[in-house]
N, C-alpha and C positions, 0 to 999 in steps of 0.2 A: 402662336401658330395653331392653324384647325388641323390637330392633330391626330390620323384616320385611321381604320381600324383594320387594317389591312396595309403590310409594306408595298408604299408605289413605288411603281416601276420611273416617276419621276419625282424633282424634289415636288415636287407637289404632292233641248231636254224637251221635255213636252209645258205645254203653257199652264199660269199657277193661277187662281183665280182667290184673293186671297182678299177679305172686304176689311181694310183698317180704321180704327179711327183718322179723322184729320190729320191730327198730331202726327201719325205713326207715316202719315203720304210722304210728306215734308218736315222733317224733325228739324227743330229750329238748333242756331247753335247753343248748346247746354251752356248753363252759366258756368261761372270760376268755382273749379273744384275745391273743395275745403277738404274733407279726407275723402281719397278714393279708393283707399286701400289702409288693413290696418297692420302691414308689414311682416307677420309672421304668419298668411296664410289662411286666418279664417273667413269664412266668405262673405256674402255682401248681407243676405239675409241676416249671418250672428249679428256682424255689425251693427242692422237693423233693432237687433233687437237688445242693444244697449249692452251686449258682456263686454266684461273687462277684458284687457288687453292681457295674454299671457306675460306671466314673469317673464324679464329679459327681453320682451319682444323689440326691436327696431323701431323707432317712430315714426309715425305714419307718414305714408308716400303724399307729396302734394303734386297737383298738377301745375300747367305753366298756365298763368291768370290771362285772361284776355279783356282783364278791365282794369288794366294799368296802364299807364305812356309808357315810353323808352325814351330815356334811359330810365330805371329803377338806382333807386340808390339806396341800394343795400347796403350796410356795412357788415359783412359777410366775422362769423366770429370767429378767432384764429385757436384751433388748439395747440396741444403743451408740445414745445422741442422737443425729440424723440432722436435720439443721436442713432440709434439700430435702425431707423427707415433704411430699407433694402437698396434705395433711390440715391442716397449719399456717397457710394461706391462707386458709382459710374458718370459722375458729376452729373445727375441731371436734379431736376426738383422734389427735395424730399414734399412727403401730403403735409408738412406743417407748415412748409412754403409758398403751398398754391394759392391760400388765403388772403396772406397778405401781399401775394403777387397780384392778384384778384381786385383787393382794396386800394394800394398805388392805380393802378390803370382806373379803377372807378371814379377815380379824383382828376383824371388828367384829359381829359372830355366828355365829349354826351355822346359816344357811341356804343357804350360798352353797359352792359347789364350781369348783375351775378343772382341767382337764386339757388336755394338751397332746394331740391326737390325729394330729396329720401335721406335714405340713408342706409350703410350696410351693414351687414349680418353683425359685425362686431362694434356699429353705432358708430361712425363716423358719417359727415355730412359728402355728400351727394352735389355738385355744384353743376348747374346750367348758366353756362354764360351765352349771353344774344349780343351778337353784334349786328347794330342796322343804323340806319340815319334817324333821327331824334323823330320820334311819334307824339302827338298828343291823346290822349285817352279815347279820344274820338275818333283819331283814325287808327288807334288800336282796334276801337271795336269795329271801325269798318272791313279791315285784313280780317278779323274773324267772321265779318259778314258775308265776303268774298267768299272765305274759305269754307262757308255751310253751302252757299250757293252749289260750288264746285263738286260736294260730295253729295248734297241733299237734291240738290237740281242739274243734275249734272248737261242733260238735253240743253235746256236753255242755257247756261252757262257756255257750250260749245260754239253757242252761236252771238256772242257777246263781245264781241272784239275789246270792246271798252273794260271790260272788268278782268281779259288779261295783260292788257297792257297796266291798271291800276295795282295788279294784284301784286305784291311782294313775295319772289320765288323761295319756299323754305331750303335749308338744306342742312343735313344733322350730320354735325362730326361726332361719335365715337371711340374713346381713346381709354386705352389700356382695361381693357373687359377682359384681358388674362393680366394676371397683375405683374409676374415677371417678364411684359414684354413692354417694355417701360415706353419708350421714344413717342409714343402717340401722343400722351398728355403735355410734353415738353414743347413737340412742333405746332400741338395747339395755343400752348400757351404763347408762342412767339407768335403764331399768325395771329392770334388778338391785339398782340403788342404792336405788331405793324398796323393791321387795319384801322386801330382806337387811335394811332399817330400821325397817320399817311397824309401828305398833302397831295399825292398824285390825283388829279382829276380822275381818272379811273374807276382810282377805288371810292372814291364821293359818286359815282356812278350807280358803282356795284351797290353800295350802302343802300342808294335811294330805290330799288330794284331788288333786293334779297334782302332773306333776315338770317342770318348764319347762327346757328345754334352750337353749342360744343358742349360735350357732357366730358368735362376735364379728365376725371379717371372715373369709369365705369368700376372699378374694382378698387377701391383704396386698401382694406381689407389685405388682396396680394398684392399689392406696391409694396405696403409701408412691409410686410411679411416675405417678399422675396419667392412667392410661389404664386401658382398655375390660379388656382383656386382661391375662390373667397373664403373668409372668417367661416364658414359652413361646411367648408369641404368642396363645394360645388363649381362645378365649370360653368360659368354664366352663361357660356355662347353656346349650351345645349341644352338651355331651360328655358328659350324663348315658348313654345309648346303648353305647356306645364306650368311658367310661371311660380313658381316654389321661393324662389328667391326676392327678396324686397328690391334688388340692386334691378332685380330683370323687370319687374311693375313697375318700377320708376324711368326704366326703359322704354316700357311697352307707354306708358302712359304720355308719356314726351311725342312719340313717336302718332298718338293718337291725337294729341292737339298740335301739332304742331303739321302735320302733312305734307312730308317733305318731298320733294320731289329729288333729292336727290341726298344720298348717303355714304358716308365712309365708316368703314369699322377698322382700327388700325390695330393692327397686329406684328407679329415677328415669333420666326425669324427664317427667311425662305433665301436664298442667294442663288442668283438673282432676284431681285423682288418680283414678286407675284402678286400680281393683278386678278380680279376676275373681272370679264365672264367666266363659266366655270364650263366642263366638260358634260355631257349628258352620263347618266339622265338629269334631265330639267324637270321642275316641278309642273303638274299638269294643270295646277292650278291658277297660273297665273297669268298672265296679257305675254304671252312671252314675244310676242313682233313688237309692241310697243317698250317691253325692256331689255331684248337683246340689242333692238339699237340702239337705243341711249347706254346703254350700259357697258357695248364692245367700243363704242364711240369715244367715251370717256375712259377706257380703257387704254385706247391708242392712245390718249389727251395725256394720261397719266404718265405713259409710258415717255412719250416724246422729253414729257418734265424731267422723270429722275432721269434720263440715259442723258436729258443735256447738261446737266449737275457736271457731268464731264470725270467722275470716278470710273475707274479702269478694274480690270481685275488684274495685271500687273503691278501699279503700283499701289491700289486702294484695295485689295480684295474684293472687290464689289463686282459681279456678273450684272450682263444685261438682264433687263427686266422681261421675264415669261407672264404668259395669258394664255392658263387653262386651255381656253376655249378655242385657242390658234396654236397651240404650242406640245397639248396632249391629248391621249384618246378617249382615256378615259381616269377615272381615282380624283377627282377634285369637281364632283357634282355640287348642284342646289337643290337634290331631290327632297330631303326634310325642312319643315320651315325652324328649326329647331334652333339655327344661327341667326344672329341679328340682320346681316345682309340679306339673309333669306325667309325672314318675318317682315321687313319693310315695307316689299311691295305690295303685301294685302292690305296697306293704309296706303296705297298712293305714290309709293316710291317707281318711280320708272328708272333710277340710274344708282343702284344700289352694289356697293364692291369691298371687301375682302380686302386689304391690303396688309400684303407681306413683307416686312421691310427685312434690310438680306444680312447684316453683319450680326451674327447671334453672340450673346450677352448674361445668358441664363445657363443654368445648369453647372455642368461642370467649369465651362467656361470664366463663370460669376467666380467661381470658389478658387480655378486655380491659374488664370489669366493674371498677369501683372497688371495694376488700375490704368498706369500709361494707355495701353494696348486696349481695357476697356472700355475707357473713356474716349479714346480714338473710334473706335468702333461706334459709340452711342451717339457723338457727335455727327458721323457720319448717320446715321438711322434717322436720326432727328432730322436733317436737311431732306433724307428721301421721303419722310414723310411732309413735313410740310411742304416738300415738291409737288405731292400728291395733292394735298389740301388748295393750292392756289391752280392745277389744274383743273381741278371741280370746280373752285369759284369761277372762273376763270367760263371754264366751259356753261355752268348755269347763266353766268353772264350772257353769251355770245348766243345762247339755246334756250334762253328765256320762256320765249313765248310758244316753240314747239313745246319743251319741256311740262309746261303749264296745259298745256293742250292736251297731251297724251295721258297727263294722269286725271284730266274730267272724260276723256274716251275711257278710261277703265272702269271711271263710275257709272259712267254711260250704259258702259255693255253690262256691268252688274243688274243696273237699277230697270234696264228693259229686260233680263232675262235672254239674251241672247244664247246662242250655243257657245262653247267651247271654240273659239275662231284658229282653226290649221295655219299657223304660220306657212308662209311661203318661203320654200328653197331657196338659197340664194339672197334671202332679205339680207345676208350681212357677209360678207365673203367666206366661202367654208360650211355652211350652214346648211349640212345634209340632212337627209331622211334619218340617218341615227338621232337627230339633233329634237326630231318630231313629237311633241309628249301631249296629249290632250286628254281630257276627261269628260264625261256628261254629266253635268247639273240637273238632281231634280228637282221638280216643283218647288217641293219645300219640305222640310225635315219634321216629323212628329213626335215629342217627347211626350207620352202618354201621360194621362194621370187614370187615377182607377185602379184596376184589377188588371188593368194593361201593365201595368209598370210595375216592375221589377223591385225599382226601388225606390219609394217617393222623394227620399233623402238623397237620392244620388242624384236622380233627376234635379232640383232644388240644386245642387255644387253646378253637378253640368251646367243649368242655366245661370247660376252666378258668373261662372268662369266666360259664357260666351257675352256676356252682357260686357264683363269686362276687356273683352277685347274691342269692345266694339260694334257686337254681331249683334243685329237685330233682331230681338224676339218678341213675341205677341201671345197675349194668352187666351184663348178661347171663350167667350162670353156665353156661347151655349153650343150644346153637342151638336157633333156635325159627322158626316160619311168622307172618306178619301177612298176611293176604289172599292174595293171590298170590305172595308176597315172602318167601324166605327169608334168615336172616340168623345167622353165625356167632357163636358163642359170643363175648365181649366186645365183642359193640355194646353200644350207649348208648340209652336209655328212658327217655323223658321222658313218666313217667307225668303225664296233665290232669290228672287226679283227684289235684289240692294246691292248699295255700292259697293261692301263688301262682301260680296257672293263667296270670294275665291275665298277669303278666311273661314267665312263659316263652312263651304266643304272640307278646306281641308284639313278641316279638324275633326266634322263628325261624318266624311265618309269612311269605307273598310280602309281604303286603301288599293293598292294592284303590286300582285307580284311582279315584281321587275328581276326576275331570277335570270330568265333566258335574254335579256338583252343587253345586260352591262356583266363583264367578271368579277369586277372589284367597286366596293362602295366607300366610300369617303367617312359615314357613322353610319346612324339607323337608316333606314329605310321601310319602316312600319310604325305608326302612332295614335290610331284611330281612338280617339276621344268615343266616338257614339259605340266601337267596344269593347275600349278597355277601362271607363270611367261607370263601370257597373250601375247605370240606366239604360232603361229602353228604350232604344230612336228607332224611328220607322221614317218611310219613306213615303214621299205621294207624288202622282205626278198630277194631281189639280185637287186645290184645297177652298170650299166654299165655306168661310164663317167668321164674322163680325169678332174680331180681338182686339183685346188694349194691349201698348205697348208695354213692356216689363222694364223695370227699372234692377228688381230683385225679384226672386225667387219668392212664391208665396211661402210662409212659414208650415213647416211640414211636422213641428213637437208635437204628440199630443202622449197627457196622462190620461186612459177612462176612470169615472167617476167611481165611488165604490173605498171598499174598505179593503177589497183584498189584494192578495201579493201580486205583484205587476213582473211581465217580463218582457225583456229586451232581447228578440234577437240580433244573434250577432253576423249582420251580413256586409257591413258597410264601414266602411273608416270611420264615421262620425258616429257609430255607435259604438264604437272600441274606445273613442275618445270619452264617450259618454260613460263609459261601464268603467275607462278607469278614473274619470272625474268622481264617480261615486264610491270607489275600492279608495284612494287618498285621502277619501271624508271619513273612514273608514264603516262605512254603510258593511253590515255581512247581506253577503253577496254569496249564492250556491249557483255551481256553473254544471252543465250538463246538456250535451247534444247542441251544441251551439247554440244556447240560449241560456239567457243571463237570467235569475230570478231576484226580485228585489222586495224584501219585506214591506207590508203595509205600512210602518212604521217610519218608513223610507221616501213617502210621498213625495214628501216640500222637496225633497234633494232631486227625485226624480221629475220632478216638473224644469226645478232650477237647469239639471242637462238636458231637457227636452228641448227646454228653448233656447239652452244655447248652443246645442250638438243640431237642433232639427230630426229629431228622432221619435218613434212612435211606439210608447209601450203600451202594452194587451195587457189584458185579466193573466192570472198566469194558471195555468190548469195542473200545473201540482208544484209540490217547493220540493221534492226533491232533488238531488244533486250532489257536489260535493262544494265544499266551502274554499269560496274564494279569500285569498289579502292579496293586496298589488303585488304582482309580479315582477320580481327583480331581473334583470339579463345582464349577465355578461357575453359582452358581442367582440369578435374578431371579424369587423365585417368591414364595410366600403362607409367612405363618408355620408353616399347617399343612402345606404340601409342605418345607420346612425342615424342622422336625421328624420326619416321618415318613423322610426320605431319611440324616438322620443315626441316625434310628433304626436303620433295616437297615444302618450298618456304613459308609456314603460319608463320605467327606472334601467337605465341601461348605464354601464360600466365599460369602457373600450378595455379590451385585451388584445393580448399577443403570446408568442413564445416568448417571447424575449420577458412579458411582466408574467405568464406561468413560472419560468425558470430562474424567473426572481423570488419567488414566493408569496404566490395568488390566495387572499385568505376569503375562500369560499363560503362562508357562511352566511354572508351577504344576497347567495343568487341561486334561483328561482332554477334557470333556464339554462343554458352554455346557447347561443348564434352563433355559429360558425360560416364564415362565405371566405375572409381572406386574411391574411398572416397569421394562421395557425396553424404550425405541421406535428402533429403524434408524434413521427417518428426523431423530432429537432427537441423534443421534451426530457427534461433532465430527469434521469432517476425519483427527488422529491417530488418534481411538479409530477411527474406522470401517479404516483404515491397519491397524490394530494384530488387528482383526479379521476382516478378510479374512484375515491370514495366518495365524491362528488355525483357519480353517474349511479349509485346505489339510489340515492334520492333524488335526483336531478332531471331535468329535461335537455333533451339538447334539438334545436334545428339547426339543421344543414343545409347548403345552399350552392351549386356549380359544380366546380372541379376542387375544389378546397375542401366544402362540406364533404362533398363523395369519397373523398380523398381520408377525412378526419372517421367519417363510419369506418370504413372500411378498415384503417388503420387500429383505431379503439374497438374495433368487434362488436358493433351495433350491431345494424339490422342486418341480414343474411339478403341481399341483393346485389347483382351487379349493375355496375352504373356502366351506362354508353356515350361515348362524347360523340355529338353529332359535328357538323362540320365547323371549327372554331371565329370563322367569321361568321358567320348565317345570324340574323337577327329578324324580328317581326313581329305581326301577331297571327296569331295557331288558333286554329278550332278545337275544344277540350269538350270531355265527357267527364262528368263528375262519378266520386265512386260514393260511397254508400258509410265511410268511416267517421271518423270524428272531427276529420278538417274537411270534405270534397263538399260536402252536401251544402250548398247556398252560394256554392260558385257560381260566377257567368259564367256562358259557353264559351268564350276566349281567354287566352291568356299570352303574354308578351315573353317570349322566348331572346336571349341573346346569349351566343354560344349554346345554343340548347344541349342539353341532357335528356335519359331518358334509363330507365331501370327494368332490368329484365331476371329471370331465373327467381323471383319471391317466395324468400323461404317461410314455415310455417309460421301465423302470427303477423304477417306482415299483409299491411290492405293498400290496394292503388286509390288512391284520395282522388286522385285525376288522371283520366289519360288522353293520350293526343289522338283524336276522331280520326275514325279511317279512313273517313274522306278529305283531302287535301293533305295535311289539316294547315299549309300555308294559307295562309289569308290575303296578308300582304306584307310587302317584304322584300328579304332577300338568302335565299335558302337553295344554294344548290352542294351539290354531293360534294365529298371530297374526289379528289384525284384520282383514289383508287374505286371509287365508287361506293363508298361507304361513307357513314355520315347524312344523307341527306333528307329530304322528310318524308320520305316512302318506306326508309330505315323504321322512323319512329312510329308509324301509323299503328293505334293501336295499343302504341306500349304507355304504362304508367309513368306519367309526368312529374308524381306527387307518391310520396308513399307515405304510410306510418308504421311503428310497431314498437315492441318492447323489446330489448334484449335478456340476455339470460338475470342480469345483475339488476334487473328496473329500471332502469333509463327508460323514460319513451321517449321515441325520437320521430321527429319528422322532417324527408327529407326532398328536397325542390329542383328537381330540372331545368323549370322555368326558371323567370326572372321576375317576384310576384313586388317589387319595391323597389326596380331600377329607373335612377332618379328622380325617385320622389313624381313617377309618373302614371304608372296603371292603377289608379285609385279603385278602381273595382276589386282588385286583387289581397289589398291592403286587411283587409277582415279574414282573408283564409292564412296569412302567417299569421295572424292575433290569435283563431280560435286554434291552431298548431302550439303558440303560447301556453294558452290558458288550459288548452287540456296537457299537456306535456307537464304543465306543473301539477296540476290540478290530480290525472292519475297517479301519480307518482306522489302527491301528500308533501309537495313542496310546497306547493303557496297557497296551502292550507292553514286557516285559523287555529287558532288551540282551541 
């Protein structure tokens, strides 16, 4: 279930002139990927340039080949019985079972295919199975020819009768992407079972005319584990955006070659099942006349399915099936693309849905239900979903060639730069002016390089990450003017005018306040890549100059020449990464004013992270400082501040109260992270003992209502903390202060539940505060009830503090949300340098 952050009230431009190469007119389609991802995150450029793969990482993500026939005959490899799989209690298919349920069917016709395409956080395989009518290699690669046509040429392709009646309709199922919402991998694996057996003419129909794809469990990770989240801690289905997870680029990458027109992502547990379309707001980004009809269409389609299953809520527990989009006001939007239903359509999905299948099975249920009762239950799941599954084929069947239609009209209107097109009222019954969401596309987006840019390094990720989705980019061959704005030969140009316009804005435009038109939002509703992934994008409305297409990011390391000491600021994730690749080597390392200095002696090591971080070290103009060793943490934080904090290179330790009051031997750590499961005042006599002497040498950061909660308790800093309004999310205009974390901030930062600190007693400095204009960006940020809370409350106040208390601790403490979900990558260097000076002043993760 897309579980919302707020209780519902139900169960629920101007023209670009932009001169490319050939190549870059008409991109042919790219050959079969070998790696296109190295699974734990580094980007395309490291890759480039040959480093190793982090300890532990996941094996690389492969994409689906388009120089093979159908069927492939893999023999897919089975791992070890696992008698704990979560999946065994509810009689459905434990993950050790899918394989050689997989391997049987590969053997018993030519319609069925299995490939391995990733794998997840804790290393288990990834399976894509295609069901279609038998291909030969040849007309493998003709469906991929088709399919370049359709996104590369889209104009002609519209006018092509022949190439869609030849084209085979894709369509991606999706199943079990939260791992304890089992039934989707199960109804997939019997609709293979039927399709790979079926002698009905029909389905030899469908066969010859679709290629059905199933990505069996998106999460095996929480299958075989019995929970929400993968092996990482993370919710896959709000990491499409960000992409952090291997499970989600295996996702996204499927979803890039494969262009489906039509999607299911199966979930639970909603009773009635719940369908989307979804309620507004709708995302402005997208074709929405050409996906709210297909989409409410096949909604109806769905719906007719499960309710004719003939389950009652008398004698089955089962309610009729609800649709958002007909059924409530509002709280179950598509405003973030940050869900897999709601990343689809910027690859071409026109009929993309959400399904909530209604008998719930998880949770308390799972633990304290009789198996009778929950195997009854799952049995029933399993039939609604696969009800679902044969009215999408069904419907792709019957809507073939409009279907195929309407996703070369979105490349259409990309690749000519059209406007934003106002759906018409009424295009689908119900379909008011609340319903109305558009935006204006500019020319094209400018990632500067020079003295323009912020950050060469950031810039370099940003362009990796848009490459990887997809988005076209082009790199400057010689300097050119955009309005007022000139800019050096290798910027970056993100020409509109492509078939995926709608992805590339909505990732690196602000965003818009949607405060005053919706009450309640379903998750975020702020994400802006261009400013929260700490580079600088500009905007243009007409751009003249000759670029090649970018495949990666140019390499941005450099060491200058010379003998003397080098230094690294520290502004960026990839150089926190870098600074602690050299503190593990154990390079001495003196930190001071957010900059890293690194002995001459240090060279070879400093070249070695240059090129694998992408970072740029200077002469260093004095070696002053205090002496760095890696920084130890102990974190009572969120799975996704865990992970991001191990990402950049800390040695981090999870805690709690419950392993305080067990007896926490401190002598291991640097720092105390504080954001969630740790309360002061739940600390036993010893642990609180064991902690005050801790805070004499120690650092601690703080984080929310936990961290505010853990100062204030332990008699840190002398500030009061203000809770703004507890649903409000976004991103905030910030003013940097003057202390030893604000300085090398961007001007935004990503707020949820925001905070804010007031009354700063002596000693204490505002690292950041929120601008007094706006400072919502975009979002969703209105007052509370009583009218307090909201961001005219914060305007002003510090968002960020530091100080020392009486007993030494420095502490640093965040309002914002500078690591939620492993997503505002610009933010990522101001908790590092809160790190390293916290331990640093304090003579914690000081050398001898």
């Amino acid at each position: 279930m897309r579980l919302p952050t707020a209780l519902l009230g139900v169960a629920v431009a101007a023209a670009l002139l932009v001169i490319p190469q050939a190549a870059q007119a008409a991109r042919p389609e790219p050959p079969p990927p070998a790696v296109r991802d190295s699974g734990n995150g580094p980007e395309r450029n490291e890759v480039a340039a040959g480093a190793p793969e982090r300890s532990g990482a996941p094996r690389a993500v492969t994409g689906v080949s388009s120089d093979q026939g159908y069927p492939r005959r893999t023999r897919l490899p089975v791992p070890p019985e696992n008698p704990a799989d979560a999946s065994i209690k509810l009689g459905l298919v434990p993950y050790h079972g899918i394989a050689p349920r997989l391997n049987d069917l590969l053997g018993r016709g030519d319609r069925v295919s299995a490939e391995i395409i990733g794998s997840s956080y804790q290393g288990r395989d990834l399976y894509l199975v295609t069901v279609t009518a038998p291909e030969t290699h040849v007309e493998v690669r003709e469906q991929a020819r088709l399919r370049a046509r359709i996104e590369n040429e889209p104009a002609a392709a519209a006018h092509d009768p022949e190439l869609i009646k030849r084209y085979k309709a894709p369509i991606f199922i999706n199943g079990n992407i939260h791992g304890n919402e089992w039934e989707g991998t199960d109804a997939a694996l019997r609709t293979i079972e039927h399709l790979a057996t079926s002698t009905d003419p029909a389905v030899t129909d469908l066969l010859k005319r679709t290629r059905l794809y199933f990505n069996i469990t998106a999460n095996p990770d929480g299958r075989v584990n019995g929970v929400r989240q993968n092996g990482a801690g993370f919710d896959l289905n709000r990491d499409f955006v960000t992409a952090s997870q291997s499970e989600v680029r295996a996702m996204r990458q499927v979803m890039i070659d494969t262009q489906p027109v039509a999607m299911l992502d199966l979930h639970g547990y909603v009773n009635g099942t719940l369908i989307e379309p979804t309620t507004p707001p709708h995302g402005a980004n997208y074709e929405y006349d050409l996906f709210i009809t297909n989409t409410y269409a096949n909604g109806l389609n769905m719906e007719a399915a499960v309710n004719g299953l003939g389950y009652t809520p008398e004698k089955d527990g089962v309610e009729p099936v609800q649709i958002p989009f007909r059924d409530s006001e509002e709280g179950w939007d598509d405003w973030p693309p940050i869900f897999t239903p709601q990343y689809a359509p910027f690859h071409g999905t026109v009929a993309a849905h959400t399904v909530e299948i209604p008998l719930r099975v998880n949770g308390a249920d799972y633990t304290n239900l009789p198996v009778t009762e929950l195997r009854r239950r799952s049995a029933i799941n399993t039939d609604v979903a696969a009800a679902a599954i044969r009215a999408t084929y069904g419907f792709v069947r019957d809507r073939h060639d409009r279907l195929i239609a309407d996703q070369i009209e979105v490349f259409r209107r990309g690749s000519a730069g059209e406007p934003s097109k106002v759906v018409p009222l009424g295009i689908v019954p119900g379909f008011g002016p609340e319903d109305v969401y558009n935006t204006t596309f500019p020319g094209a987006y400018v990632i500067p390089a020079g003295t323009g840019q912020r950050s060469a390094t950031a810039a370099a990720r940003l362009v990796d990450h848009l490459v990887a989705n997809d988005v076209r980019v082009g790199r400057a061959e010689h300097p050119f003017r955009a309005g007022a704005a000139s800019y050096p030969a290798g910027s970056y140009v993100v020409d509109m005018r492509q078939p995926k316009r709608g992805l590339a804005n909505v990732l690196l435009e602000p965003g818009a306040d949607i405060s005053p038109k919706v009450g309640t939002m379903y998750d975020i509703s702020g994400w802006s890549l261009g400013l929260l992934w700490g580079a600088t994008v500009a905007t243009a409305d007409a751009v003249s100059v000759r670029t090649s297409p970018v495949q990666a990011a140019a390499p941005t390391g450099s060491v200058p020449d010379g003998r003397g000491a080098l230094a690294l600021k520290v502004t960026d994730a990839k150089e926190v990464m870098a600074l602690n690749a050299l503190l593990a080597q154990g390079v001495e390392v003196t930190w001071g004013g957010g900059t890293a200095i690194v002995p001459s002696a240090a060279r070879a090591a400093a070249r070695t992270v240059a090129d694998r971080y992408g970072v740029a070290f200077t002469v260093a103009g004095t070696t002053a400082g205090a002496r760095l060793a890696p920084v130890r943490i102990a974190a009572a934080a969120s799975a996704d501040e865990l992970f991001t904090l191990r990402e950049l290179g800390f040695a981090v330790t999870p805690v709690s109260t419950a392993v305080l009051n067990a007896g926490f031997d401190w002598s291991g750590t640097d720092v105390l992270y504080v954001s969630s499961g740790l309360s002061h005042a739940a600390l036993n006599p010893a642990a609180r003992t064991a902690l005050t002497a801790f805070l004499a040498t120690g650092g601690v950061i703080g984080r929310g209502a936990t961290g505010a909660a853990f100062n204030t308790a332990a008699g840190l800093l002398s500030v009061t903390p203000v809770a703004g309004n507890p649903d409000a999310n976004g991103v905030v205009r910030t003013v940097a202060g003057n202390g030893p974390v604000g300085p090398g901030s961007p001007e935004h930062a990503f707020v949820y539940s925001p905070r804010w600190f007031t009354g700063l007693g002596a000693g204490v400095t505002a690292e950041q505060s929120y601008a007094t204009t706006g400072p919502l960006v975009s979002g969703h940020w209105r007052p509370n009830e009583d009218g307090t809370g909201g961001p005219e409350a914060a305007r002003g106040r510090a968002a960020v503090v530091s100080g020392r208390d009486e007993a030494g601790a420095a502490v640093v403490l965040f309002g914002t949300e500078p690591m939620f979900r492993n997503h505002p990558k610009g933010l990522f260097a101001q908790v590092a340098r809160g790190v390293y000076w916290s331990a640093a002043v304090t003579g914690a993760a000081v050398t001898p």
